[in-house]
Each structure stands twice: as C-alpha cells, then as structure tokens.
PATORTOR-959855 format. One record per residue: y, x, z of N, C-alpha, C in turn; residue in one letter; residue number from 1. Coordinates in pm, whole numbers, plus 32768, in hexadecimal, padded with zeros to 4 digits. Example, Ala and Ser with C-alpha at 12.3 -4.5 7.8 and 13.67 -1.06 7.14 Angstrom:
# residues 2
  n_v  n_u  n_w ca_v ca_u ca_w  c_v  c_u  c_w res   n
 7DC7 8527 830C 7E3E 84CE 830C 7EB6 8528 830C   a   1
 7F1F 8505 82C4 7F96 8557 82CA 8003 850A 8313   s   2
***
This chain:
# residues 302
  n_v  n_u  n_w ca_v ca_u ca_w  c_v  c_u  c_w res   n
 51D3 698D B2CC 5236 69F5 B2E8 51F1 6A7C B2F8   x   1
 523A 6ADC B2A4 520F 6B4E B2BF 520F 6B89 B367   x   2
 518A 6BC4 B395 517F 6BF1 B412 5192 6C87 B44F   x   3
 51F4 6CB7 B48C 5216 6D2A B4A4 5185 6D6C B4BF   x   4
 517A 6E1B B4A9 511F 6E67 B4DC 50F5 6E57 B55C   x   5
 509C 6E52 B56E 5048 6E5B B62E 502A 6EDC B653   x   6
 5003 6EDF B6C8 4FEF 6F26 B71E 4F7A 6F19 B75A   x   7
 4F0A 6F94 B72F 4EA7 6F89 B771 4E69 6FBE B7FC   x   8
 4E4D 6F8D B824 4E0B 6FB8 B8B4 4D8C 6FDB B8DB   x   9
 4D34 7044 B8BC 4CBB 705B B8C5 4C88 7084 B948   x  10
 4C27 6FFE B960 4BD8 6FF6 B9E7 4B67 700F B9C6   x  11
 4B08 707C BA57 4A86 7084 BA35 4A60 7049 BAE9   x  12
 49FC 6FC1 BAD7 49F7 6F64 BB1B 49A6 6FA3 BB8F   x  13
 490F 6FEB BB73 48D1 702A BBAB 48EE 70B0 BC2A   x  14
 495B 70C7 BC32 497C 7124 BC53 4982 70EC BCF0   x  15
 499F 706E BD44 4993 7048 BDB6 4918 703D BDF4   x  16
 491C 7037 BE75 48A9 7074 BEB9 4830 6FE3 BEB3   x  17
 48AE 6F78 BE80 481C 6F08 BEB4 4816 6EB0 BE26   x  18
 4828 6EFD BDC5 483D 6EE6 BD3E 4887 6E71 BD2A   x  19
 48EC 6E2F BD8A 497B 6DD3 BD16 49F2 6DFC BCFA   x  20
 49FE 6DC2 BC77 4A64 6E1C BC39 4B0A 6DC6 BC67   x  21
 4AFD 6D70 BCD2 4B68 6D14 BCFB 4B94 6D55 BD84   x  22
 4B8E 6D11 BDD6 4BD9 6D4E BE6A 4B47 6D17 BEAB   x  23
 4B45 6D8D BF2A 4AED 6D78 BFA2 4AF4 6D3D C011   x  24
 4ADA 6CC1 C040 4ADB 6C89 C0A2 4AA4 6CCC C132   x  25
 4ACF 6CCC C1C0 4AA6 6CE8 C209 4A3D 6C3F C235   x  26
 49D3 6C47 C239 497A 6BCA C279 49B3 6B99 C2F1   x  27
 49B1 6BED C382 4A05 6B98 C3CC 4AA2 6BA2 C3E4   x  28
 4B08 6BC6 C3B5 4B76 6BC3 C3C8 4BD9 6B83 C352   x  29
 4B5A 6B99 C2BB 4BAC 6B51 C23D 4C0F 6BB4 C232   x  30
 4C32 6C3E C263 4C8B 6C87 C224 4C33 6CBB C1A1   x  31
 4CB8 6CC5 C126 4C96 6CF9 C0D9 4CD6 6D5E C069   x  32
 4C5C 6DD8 C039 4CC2 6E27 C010 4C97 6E43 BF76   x  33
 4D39 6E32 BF52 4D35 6E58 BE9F 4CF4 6EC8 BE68   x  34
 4CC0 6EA7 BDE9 4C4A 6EF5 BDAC 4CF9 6F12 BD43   x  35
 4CAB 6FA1 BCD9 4D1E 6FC8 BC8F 4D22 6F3E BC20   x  36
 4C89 6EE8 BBEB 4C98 6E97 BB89 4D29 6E19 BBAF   x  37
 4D14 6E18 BC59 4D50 6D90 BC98 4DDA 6DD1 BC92   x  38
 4DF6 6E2E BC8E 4E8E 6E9C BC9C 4ED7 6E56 BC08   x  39
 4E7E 6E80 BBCE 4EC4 6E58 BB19 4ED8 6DF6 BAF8   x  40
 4E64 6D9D BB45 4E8A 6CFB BAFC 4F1A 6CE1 BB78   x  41
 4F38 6D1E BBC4 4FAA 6CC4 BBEB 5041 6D12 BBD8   x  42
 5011 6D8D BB95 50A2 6DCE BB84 5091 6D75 BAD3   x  43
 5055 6D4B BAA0 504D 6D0B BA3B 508E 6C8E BA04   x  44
 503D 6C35 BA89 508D 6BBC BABD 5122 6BA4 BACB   x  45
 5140 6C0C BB08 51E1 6C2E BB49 5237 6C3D BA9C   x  46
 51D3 6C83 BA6E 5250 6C8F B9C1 5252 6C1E B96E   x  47
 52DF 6BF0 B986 52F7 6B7C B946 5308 6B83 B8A6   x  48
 52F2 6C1D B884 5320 6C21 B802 52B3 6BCC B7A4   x  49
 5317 6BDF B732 5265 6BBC B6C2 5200 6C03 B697   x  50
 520F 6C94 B698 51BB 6CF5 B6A1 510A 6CAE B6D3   x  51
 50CB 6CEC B679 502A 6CD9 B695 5031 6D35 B717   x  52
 4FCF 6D00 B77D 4F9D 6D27 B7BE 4EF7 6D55 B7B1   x  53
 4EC2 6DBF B78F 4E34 6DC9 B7A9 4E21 6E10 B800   x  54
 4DA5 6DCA B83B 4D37 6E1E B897 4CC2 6E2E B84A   x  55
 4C85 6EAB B847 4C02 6EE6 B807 4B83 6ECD B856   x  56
 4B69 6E9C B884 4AC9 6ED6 B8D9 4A81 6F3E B873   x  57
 4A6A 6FB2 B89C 4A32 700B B837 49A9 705B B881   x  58
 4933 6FE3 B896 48C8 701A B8F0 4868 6FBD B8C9   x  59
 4804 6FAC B90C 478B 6F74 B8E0 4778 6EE1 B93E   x  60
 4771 6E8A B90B 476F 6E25 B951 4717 6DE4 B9AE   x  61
 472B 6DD4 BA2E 46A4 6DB2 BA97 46FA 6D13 BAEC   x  62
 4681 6CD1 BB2B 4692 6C71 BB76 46DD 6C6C BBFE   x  63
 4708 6CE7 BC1D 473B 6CFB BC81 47DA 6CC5 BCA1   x  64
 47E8 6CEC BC20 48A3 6CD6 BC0D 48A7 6C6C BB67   x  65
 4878 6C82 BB08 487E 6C1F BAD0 48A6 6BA0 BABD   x  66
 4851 6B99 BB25 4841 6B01 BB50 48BA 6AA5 BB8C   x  67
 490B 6B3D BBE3 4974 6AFE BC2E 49DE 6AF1 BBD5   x  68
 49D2 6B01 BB35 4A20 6ABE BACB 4A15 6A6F BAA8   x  69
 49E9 6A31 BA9A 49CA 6983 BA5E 4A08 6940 BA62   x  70
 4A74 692B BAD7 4ADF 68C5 BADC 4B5E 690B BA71   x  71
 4B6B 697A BAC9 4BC4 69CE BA37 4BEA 69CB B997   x  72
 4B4E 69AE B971 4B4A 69C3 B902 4B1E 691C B8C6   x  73
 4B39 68B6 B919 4B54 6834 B8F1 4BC9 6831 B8BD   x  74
 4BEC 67B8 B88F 4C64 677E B85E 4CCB 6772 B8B2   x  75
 4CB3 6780 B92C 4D30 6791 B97C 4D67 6814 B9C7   x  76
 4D21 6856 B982 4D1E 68EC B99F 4D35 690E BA4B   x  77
 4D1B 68D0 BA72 4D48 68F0 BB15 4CDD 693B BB76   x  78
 4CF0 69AF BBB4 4CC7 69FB BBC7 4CBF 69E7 BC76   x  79
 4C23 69D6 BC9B 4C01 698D BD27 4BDD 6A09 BD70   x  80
 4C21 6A26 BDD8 4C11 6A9F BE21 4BAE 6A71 BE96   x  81
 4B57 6AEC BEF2 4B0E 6ABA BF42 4B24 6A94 BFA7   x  82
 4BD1 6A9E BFCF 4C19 6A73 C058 4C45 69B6 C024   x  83
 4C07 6990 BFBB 4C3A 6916 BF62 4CC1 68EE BF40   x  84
 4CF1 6964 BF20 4D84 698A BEF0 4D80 6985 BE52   x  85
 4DE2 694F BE0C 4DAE 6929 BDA1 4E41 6944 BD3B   x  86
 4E35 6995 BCD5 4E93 69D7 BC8D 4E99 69B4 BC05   x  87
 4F06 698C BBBC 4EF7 6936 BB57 4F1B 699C BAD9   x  88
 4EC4 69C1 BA82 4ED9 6A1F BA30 4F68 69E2 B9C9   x  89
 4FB1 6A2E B95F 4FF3 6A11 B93A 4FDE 69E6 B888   x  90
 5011 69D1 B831 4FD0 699D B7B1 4FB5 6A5F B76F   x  91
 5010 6A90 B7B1 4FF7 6B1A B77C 4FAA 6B66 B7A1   x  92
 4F45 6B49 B807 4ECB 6B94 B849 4E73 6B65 B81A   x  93
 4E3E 6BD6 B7D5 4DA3 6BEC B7B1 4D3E 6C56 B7E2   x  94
 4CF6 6BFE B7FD 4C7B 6C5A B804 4BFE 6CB1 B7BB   x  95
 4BD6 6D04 B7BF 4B94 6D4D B72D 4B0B 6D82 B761   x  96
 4A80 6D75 B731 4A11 6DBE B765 49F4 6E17 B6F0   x  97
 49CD 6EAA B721 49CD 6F0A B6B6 492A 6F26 B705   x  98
 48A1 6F01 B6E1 484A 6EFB B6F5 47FF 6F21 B697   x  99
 4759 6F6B B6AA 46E9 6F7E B663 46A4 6F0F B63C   x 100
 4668 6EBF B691 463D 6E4B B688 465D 6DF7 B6F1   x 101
 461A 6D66 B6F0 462F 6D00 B745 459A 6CC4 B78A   x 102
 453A 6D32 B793 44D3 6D07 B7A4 44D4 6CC8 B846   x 103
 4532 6CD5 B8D2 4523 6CB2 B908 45B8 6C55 B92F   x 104
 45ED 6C10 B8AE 4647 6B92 B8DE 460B 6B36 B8ED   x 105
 462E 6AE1 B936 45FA 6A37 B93B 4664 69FE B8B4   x 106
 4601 69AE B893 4622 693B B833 46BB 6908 B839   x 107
 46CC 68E9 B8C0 4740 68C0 B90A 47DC 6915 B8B0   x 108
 479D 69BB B8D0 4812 6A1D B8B4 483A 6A2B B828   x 109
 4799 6A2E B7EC 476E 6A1A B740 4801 69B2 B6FA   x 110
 47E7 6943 B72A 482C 68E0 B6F7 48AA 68E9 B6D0   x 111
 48D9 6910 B781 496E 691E B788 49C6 697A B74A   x 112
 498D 69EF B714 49A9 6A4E B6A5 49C0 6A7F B640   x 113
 49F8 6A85 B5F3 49DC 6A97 B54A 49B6 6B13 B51F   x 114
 4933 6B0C B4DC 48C7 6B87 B4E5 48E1 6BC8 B45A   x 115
 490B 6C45 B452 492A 6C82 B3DE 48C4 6CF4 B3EA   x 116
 4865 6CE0 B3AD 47EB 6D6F B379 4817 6DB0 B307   x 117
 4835 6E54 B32F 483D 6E98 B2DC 47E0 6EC8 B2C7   x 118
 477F 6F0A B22B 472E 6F63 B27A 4754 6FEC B22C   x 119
 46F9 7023 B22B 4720 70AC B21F 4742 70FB B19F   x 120
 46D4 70C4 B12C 4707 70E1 B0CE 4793 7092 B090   x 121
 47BD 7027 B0FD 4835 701D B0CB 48BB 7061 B0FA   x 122
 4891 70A4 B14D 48F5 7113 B18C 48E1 719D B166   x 123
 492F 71A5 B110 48EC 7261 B0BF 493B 7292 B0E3   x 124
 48F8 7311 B0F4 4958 739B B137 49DA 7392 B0FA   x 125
 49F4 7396 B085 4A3A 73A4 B044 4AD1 7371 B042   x 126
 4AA8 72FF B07D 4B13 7284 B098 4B77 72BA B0FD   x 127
 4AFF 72D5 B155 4B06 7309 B1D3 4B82 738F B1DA   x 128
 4B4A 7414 B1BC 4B99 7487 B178 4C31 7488 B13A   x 129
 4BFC 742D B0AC 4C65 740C B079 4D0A 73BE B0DA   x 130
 4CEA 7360 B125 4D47 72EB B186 4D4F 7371 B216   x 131
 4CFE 73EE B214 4D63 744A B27A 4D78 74A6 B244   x 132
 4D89 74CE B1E9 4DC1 7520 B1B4 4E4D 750E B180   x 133
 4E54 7484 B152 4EBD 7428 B143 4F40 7427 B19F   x 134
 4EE0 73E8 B204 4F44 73C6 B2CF 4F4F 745E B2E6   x 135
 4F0D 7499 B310 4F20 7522 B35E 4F02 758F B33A   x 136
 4F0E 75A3 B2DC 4F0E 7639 B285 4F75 7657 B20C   x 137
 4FC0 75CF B210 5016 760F B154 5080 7663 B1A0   x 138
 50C3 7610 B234 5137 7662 B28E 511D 7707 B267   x 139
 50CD 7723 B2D1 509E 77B7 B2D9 507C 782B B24C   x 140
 5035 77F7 B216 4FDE 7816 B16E 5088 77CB B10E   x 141
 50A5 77A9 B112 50EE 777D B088 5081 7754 B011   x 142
 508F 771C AFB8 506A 771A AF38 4FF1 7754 AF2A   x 143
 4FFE 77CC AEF8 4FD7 784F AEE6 4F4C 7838 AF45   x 144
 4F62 7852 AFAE 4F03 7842 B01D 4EA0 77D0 B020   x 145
 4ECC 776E B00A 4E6B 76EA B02F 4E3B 7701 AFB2   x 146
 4E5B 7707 AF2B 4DD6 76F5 AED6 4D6F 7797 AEBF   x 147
 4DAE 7802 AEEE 4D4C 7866 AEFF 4CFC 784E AF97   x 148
 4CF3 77FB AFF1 4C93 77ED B01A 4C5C 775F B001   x 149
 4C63 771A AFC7 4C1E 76B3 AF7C 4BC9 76C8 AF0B   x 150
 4C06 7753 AEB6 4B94 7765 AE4E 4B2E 77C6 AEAA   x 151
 4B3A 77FB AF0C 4AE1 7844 AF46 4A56 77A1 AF77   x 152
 4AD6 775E AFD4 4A5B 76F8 AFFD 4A15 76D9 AF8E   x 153
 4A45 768B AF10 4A2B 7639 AE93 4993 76A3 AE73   x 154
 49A8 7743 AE61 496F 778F AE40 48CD 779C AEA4   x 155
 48C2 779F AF16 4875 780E AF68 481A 777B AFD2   x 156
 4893 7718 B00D 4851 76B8 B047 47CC 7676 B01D   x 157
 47C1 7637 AFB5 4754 761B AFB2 46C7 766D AF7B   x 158
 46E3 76F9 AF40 4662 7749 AF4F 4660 7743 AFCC   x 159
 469C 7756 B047 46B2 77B2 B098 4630 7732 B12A   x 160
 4653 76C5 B0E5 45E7 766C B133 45AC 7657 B100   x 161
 4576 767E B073 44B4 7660 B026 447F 76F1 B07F   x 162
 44D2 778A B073 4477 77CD B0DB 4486 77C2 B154   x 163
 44B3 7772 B1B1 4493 775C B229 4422 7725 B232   x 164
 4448 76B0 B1FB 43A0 7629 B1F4 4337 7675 B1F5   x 165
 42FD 76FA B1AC 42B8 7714 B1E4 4292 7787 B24C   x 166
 4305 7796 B277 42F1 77FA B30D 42E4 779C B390   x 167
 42C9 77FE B414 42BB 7791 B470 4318 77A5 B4BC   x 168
 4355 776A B4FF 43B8 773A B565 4398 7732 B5E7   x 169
 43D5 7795 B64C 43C8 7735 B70E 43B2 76B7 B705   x 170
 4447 7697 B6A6 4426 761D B6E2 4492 75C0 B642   x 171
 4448 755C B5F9 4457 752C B56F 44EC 74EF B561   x 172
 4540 7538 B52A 45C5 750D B523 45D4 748B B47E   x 173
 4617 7432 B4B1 4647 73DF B44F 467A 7442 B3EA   x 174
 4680 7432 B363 46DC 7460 B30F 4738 7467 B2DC   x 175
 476D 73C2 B320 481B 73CA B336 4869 7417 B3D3   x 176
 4806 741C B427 4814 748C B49C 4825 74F9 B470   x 177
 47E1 7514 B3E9 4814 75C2 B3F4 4868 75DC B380   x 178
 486F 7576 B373 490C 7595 B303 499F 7556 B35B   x 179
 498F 7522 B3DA 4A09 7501 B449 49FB 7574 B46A   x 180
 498B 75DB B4A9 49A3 7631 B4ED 49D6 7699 B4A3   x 181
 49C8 76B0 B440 49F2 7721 B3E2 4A70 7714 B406   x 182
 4AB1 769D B3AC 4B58 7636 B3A9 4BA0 768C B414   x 183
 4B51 7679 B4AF 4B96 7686 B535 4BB0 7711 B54B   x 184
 4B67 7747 B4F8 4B4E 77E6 B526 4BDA 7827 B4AE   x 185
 4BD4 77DC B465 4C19 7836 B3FF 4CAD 77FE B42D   x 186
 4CAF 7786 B461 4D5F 7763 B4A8 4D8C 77AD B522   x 187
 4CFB 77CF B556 4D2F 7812 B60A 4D3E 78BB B5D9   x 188
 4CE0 7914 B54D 4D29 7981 B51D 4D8B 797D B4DD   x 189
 4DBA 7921 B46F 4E14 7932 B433 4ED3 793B B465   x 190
 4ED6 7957 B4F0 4F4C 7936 B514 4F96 79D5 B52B   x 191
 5007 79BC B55C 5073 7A26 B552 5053 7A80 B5F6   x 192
 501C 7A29 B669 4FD8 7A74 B6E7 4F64 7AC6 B6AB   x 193
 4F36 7AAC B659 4E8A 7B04 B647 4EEC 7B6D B5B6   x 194
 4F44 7B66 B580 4F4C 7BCB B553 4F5F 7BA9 B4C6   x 195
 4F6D 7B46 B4B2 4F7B 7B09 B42F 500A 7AF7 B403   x 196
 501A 7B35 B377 50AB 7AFC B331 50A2 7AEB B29A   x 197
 50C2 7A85 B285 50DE 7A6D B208 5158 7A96 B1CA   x 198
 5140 7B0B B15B 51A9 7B67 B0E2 520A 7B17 B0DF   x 199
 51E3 7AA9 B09B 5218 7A75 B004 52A5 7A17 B030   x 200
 52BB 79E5 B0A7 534B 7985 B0AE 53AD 79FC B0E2   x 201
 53B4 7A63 B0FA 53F8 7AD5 B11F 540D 7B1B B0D0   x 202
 53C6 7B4E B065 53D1 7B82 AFF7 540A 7B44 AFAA   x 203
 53E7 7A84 AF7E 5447 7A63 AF22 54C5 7A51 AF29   x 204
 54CD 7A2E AF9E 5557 7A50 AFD0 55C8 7AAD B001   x 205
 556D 7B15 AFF7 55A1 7B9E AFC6 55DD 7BAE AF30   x 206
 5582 7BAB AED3 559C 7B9A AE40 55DA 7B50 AE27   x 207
 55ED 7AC2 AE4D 5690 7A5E AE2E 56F5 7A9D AE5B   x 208
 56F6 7AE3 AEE1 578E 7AE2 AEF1 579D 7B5E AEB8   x 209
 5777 7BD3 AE95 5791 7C35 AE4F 5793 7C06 AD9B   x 210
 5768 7BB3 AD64 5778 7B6E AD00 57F7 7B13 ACDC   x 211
 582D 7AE9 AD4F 58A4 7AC4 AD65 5923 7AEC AD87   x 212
 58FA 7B5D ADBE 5948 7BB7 ADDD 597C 7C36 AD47   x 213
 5920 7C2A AD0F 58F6 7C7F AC75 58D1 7D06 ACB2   x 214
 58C6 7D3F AD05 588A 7DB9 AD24 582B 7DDC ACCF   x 215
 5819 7E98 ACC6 57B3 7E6A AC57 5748 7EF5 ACC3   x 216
 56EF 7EE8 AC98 5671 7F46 ACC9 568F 7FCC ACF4   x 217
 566D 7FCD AD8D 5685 807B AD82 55F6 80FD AD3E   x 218
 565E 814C AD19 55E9 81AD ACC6 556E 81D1 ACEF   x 219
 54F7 819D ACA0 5470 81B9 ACD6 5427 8158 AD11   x 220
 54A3 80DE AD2F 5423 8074 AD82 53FA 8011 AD32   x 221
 53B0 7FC8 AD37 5372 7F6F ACEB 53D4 7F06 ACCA   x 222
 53E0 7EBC AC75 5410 7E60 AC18 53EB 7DDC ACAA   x 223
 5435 7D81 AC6E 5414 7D04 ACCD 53AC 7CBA ACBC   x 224
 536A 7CC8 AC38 5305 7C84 ABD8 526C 7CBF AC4B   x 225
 526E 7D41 AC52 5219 7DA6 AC89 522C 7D85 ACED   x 226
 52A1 7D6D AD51 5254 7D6E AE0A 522F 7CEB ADE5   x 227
 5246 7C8B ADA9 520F 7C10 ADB9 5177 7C02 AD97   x 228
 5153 7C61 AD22 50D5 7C69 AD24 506D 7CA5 AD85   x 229
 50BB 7D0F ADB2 5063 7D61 AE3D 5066 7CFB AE96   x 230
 50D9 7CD7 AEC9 50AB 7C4C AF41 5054 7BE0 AF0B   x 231
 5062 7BAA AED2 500E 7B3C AE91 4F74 7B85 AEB0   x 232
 4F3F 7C22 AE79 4EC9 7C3F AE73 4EB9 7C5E AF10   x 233
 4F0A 7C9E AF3A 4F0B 7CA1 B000 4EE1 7C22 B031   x 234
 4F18 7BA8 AFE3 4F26 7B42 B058 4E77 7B14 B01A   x 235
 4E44 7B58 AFC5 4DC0 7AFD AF97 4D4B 7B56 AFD1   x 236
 4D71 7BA5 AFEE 4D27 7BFF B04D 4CDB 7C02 B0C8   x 237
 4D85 7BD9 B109 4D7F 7BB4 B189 4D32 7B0E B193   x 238
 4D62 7AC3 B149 4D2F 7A39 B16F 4C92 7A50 B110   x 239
 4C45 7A96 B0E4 4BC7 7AEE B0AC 4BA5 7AEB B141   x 240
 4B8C 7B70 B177 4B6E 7B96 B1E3 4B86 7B38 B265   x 241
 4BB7 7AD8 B28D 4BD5 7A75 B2D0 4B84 7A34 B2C6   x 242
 4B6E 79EA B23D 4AF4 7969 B1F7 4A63 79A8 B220   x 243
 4A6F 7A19 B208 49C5 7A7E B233 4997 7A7F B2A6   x 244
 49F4 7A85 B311 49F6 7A83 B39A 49F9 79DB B3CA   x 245
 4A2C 79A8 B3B2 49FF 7923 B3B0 4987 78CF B372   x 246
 4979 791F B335 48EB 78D6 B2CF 488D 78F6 B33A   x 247
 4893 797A B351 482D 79AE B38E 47F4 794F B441   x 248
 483E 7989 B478 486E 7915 B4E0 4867 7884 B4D8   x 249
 48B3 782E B48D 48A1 77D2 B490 4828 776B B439   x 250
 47F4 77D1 B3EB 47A2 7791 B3AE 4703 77D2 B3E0   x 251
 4741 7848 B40E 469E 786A B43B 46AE 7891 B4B8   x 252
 46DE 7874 B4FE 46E6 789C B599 466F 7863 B5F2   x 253
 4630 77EF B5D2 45CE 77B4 B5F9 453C 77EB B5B6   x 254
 4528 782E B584 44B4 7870 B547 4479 78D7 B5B2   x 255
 43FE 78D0 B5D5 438A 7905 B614 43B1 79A8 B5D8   x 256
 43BC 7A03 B631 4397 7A5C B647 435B 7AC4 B5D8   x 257
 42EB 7A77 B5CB 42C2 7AD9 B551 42C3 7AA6 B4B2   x 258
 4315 7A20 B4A2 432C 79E6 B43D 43D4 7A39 B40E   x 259
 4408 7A88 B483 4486 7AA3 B45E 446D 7B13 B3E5   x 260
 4424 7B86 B3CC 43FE 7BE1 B378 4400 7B81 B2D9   x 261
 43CE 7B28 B2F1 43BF 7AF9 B25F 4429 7AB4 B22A   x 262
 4496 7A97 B261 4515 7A1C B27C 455C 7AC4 B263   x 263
 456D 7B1B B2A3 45CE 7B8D B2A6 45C7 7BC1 B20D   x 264
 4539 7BEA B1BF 4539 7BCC B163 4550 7BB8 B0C8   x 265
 453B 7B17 B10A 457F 7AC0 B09D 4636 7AB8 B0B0   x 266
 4665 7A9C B115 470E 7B08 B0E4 4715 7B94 B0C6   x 267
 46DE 7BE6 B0C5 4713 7C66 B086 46E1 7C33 B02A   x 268
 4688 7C1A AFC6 4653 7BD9 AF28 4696 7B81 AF10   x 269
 46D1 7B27 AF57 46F8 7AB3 AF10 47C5 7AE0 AED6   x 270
 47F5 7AD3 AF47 486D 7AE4 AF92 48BB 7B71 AF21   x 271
 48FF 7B31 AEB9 4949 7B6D AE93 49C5 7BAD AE94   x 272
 49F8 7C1A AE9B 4AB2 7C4C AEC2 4AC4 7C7E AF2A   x 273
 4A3D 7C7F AF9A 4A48 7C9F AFF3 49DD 7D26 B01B   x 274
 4A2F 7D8C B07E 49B1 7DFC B08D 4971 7DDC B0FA   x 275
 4903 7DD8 B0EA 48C9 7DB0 B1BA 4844 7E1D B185   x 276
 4869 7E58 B22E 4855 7EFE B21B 47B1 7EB9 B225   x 277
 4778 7F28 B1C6 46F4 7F31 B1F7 468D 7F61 B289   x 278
 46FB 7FAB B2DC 468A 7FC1 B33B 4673 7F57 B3AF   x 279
 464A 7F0B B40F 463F 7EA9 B436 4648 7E19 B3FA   x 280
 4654 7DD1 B446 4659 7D4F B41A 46FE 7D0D B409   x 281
 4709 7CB3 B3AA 477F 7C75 B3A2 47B2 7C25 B444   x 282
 4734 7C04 B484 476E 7BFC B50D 47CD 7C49 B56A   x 283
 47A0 7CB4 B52F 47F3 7D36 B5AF 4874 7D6E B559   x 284
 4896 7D1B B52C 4959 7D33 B498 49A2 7CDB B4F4   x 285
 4A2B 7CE8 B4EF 4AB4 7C97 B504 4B0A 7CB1 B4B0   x 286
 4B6C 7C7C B4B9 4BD1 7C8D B438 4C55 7CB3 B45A   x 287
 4C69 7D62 B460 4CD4 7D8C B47B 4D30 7D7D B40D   x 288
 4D98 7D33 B432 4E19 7CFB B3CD 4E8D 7D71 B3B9   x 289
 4EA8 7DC5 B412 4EE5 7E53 B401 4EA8 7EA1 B362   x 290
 4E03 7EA0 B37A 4E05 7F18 B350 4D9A 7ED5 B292   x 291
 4DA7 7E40 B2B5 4D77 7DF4 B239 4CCB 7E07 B226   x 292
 4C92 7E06 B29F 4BE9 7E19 B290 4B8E 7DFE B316   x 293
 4B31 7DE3 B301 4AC5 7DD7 B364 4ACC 7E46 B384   x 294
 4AB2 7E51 B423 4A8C 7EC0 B469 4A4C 7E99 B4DA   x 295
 49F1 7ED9 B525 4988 7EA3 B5AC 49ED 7E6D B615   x 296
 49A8 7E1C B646 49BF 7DF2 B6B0 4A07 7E59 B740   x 297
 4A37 7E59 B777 4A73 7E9D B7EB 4A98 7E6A B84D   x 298
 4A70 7E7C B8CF 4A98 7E63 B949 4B18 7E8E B94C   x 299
 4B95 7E06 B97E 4C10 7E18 B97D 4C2A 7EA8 BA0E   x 300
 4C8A 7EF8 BA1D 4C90 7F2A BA7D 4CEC 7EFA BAE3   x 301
 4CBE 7F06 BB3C 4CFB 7EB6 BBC3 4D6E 7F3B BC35   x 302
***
C-alpha cells in the first residue's frame, strides 16, 4: 500500500549536558526529565495516523547516548527509558542517523542499522542546486528566475572551486558547504523584506487584462512586448548582482585574509553582466535592490 508523506523531526543528540539523546534520570529519586528527542518519539507514538513518522539524529555519533538505542532499534522497537519505563514505538516510527562516520559505534549498533554510504562524488552540487531551486525558488523567481540563476550556477560554480583549491582558508570548507552556503544566502536575500521584487507576474498580468479588455497603448509608452523585455533584463540583473554577493560570501567567506585579494580578483575577471566597482574589494559591496547595483557597505542608522 501506498504510504502517506512523513514528517520529519530533526534531533541534534549532543546538545544535552550529559550527552543522551533520551530522557535524564535523577540517580536517587528516578525522577525523570524529557530530552526534545524523547518529546517527539511520544507526540509520535500518540499519532495514530499512517503518516511516516521520522526522527533524524543529525550529529556525530558517540557512546554516550547511542548505546541507549539498541533496544529501539531491535525488532521490537521498544524504547527503554532510564526510570525502566518502556514505550512501544509504532510501525510508523522510524529512526534515521545522518552521520560522518561510525568510527565510534559498537558492533552491537553497526548491526542493528541499515548502513547507506553515500560518498561524495556521488552527491554533486548540482543535484543539490538543481532539487532547491526546484522546492524553494520557482514560487518567488517564476520560470524566468530559476533557470537564470541556474545558468549562472551551471556557469561560474565549478571554476569558482578549481580557484579556491588553491588559495588558503581559516579554516577548509567542504565544497558542497560552499555551494549550501551560497543556496542560503541567496534565499535569505532574495525575499520581498530585503527589498526584492519580482517584475514579471504583475506585469503579465497587467498586459492580459488590458489585452482583454482591448485597450490599446497610451502615446509614447512602450509596447507590451518592451516592458516585458526591460523586466525580464531588470529581473537578470538583480538576480546577477545577488549571485555575486553570494558567491562571494558563500563561497569565499572562509578564505584567509590575504587570500581574499586574489579570490576578489578572480570575480571581477571571471563574473560576467555584472559591474563590481573596482575600488576595494568585492567584500565591502551589498546589493541595493532600489537602485539595481552594488554599493559599500553602511552602518544602518539607529
């Protein structure tokens, strides 16, 4: 039978003071208090629906709390608390480890698991980009939008990490890290609070209903053919100058100091459609959406 969509729940296990990711026992009184992982599995429990239930563990795995899964993640899924309270998972609760490695599970945990290794070259940026640009960018961008910043990624991403490789870094970012961080940077500018609007669903819908209406052009202004082309080149502009500021940032934000001169650069050389002023560094630009250009940085006034 087909299985309705789930609901995921992302726990990071580590975050308690005596590293378990279950509930804390008091030693002499046996009171005990719920951890957020122990919160989920029982508002979980409680849903009788058919809906998947997941829990994520999304941290690095240690002996501390681990371990106190084992019964869990048996065949009877039942979940042994340290007051010996004992909670019976449902066929729709699952559990998920989103881990680097397993260098410190026991055999024990190994077993009980089903171990899916991805590695890296099988996860390409690309995939990556492509599946959010998809989910959370066609809304905002329309059409239009998601594949002009896809041919930008398609275009600039991967020169853009042969010259990193050889600059140096604080501190050595993965290379699917700095194509998430770019991703994040360009979703937290691209919105309607920072100043962002997209032309083109206002405009076309301007031009239908005056098309429907049969109205015809008042004298001197552009044809409908023409604002559609000026927005279209507005809107490639703006999401231009956006991608630059994000590149910059998210792909080189971790670069040493004096590796930034040579990284600053290689976007003004590389980085086409866009003006990034020559005097300072592409570090010290933001992207005023009013006025369609980089301009320095400024202390907001208070």
């Amino acid at each position: 039978p087909q299985v309705p969509a789930g609901h995921p729940a992302p726990a990071q296990p580590q975050v308690h003071l005596d590293g378990r990711a279950l509930r804390r026992a008091n030693e002499v009184t046996q009171d005990v208090a719920g951890g957020p992982p122990q919160r989920l599995r029982a508002a979980a429990v409680k849903d009788d629906s058919p809906t998947k239930q997941w829990t994520i563990f999304d941290g690095p795995v240690d002996t501390l709390w681990i371990e106190s899964l084992n019964t869990v993640l048996d065949d009877s899924k039942t979940l042994c608390l340290p007051n010996r309270k004992r909670i019976k998972l449902t066929p729709t609760c699952t559990f998920m480890f989103e881990v680097e490695n397993l260098d410190v599970a026991s055999p024990a945990t190994v077993s009980r698991c089903g171990m899916v290794y991805v590695d890296a070259c099988e996860m390409p940026w690309r995939a990556y980009v492509r599946s959010w640009l998809d989910k959370t960018m066609r809304g905002p961008l329309g059409e239009e939008g998601v594949d002009l910043l896809w041919e930008a990624f398609d275009k600039y991403i991967d020169p853009c990490q042969a010259a990193l490789a050889a600059m140096r870094e604080d501190m050595r970012a993965a290379p699917m890290n700095r194509v998430k961080s770019t991703c994040r940077l360009l979703q937290s500018l691209l919105r309607t609070e920072r100043g962002f609007v997209n032309p083109l669903p206002a405009l076309r819908a301007t031009i239908a209903a005056a098309a429907a209406a049969g109205a015809n052009p008042q004298p001197g202004a552009a044809n409908p053919q023409e604002q559609l082309r000026l927005a279209q080149d507005g809107l490639r502009q703006t999401l231009m100058l956006s991608f630059v500021f994000a590149l910059v940032w998210g792909m080189g934000g971790a670069l040493h100091a004096g590796a930034r001169e040579a990284f600053d650069s290689w976007v003004k050389d590389t980085i086409e459609g866009v003006l990034v002023p020559s005097v300072g560094l592409a570090y010290d630009y933001m992207v005023d959406f009013a006025a369609h250009k980089l301009v320095p940085w400024q202390a907001p006034e208070f």
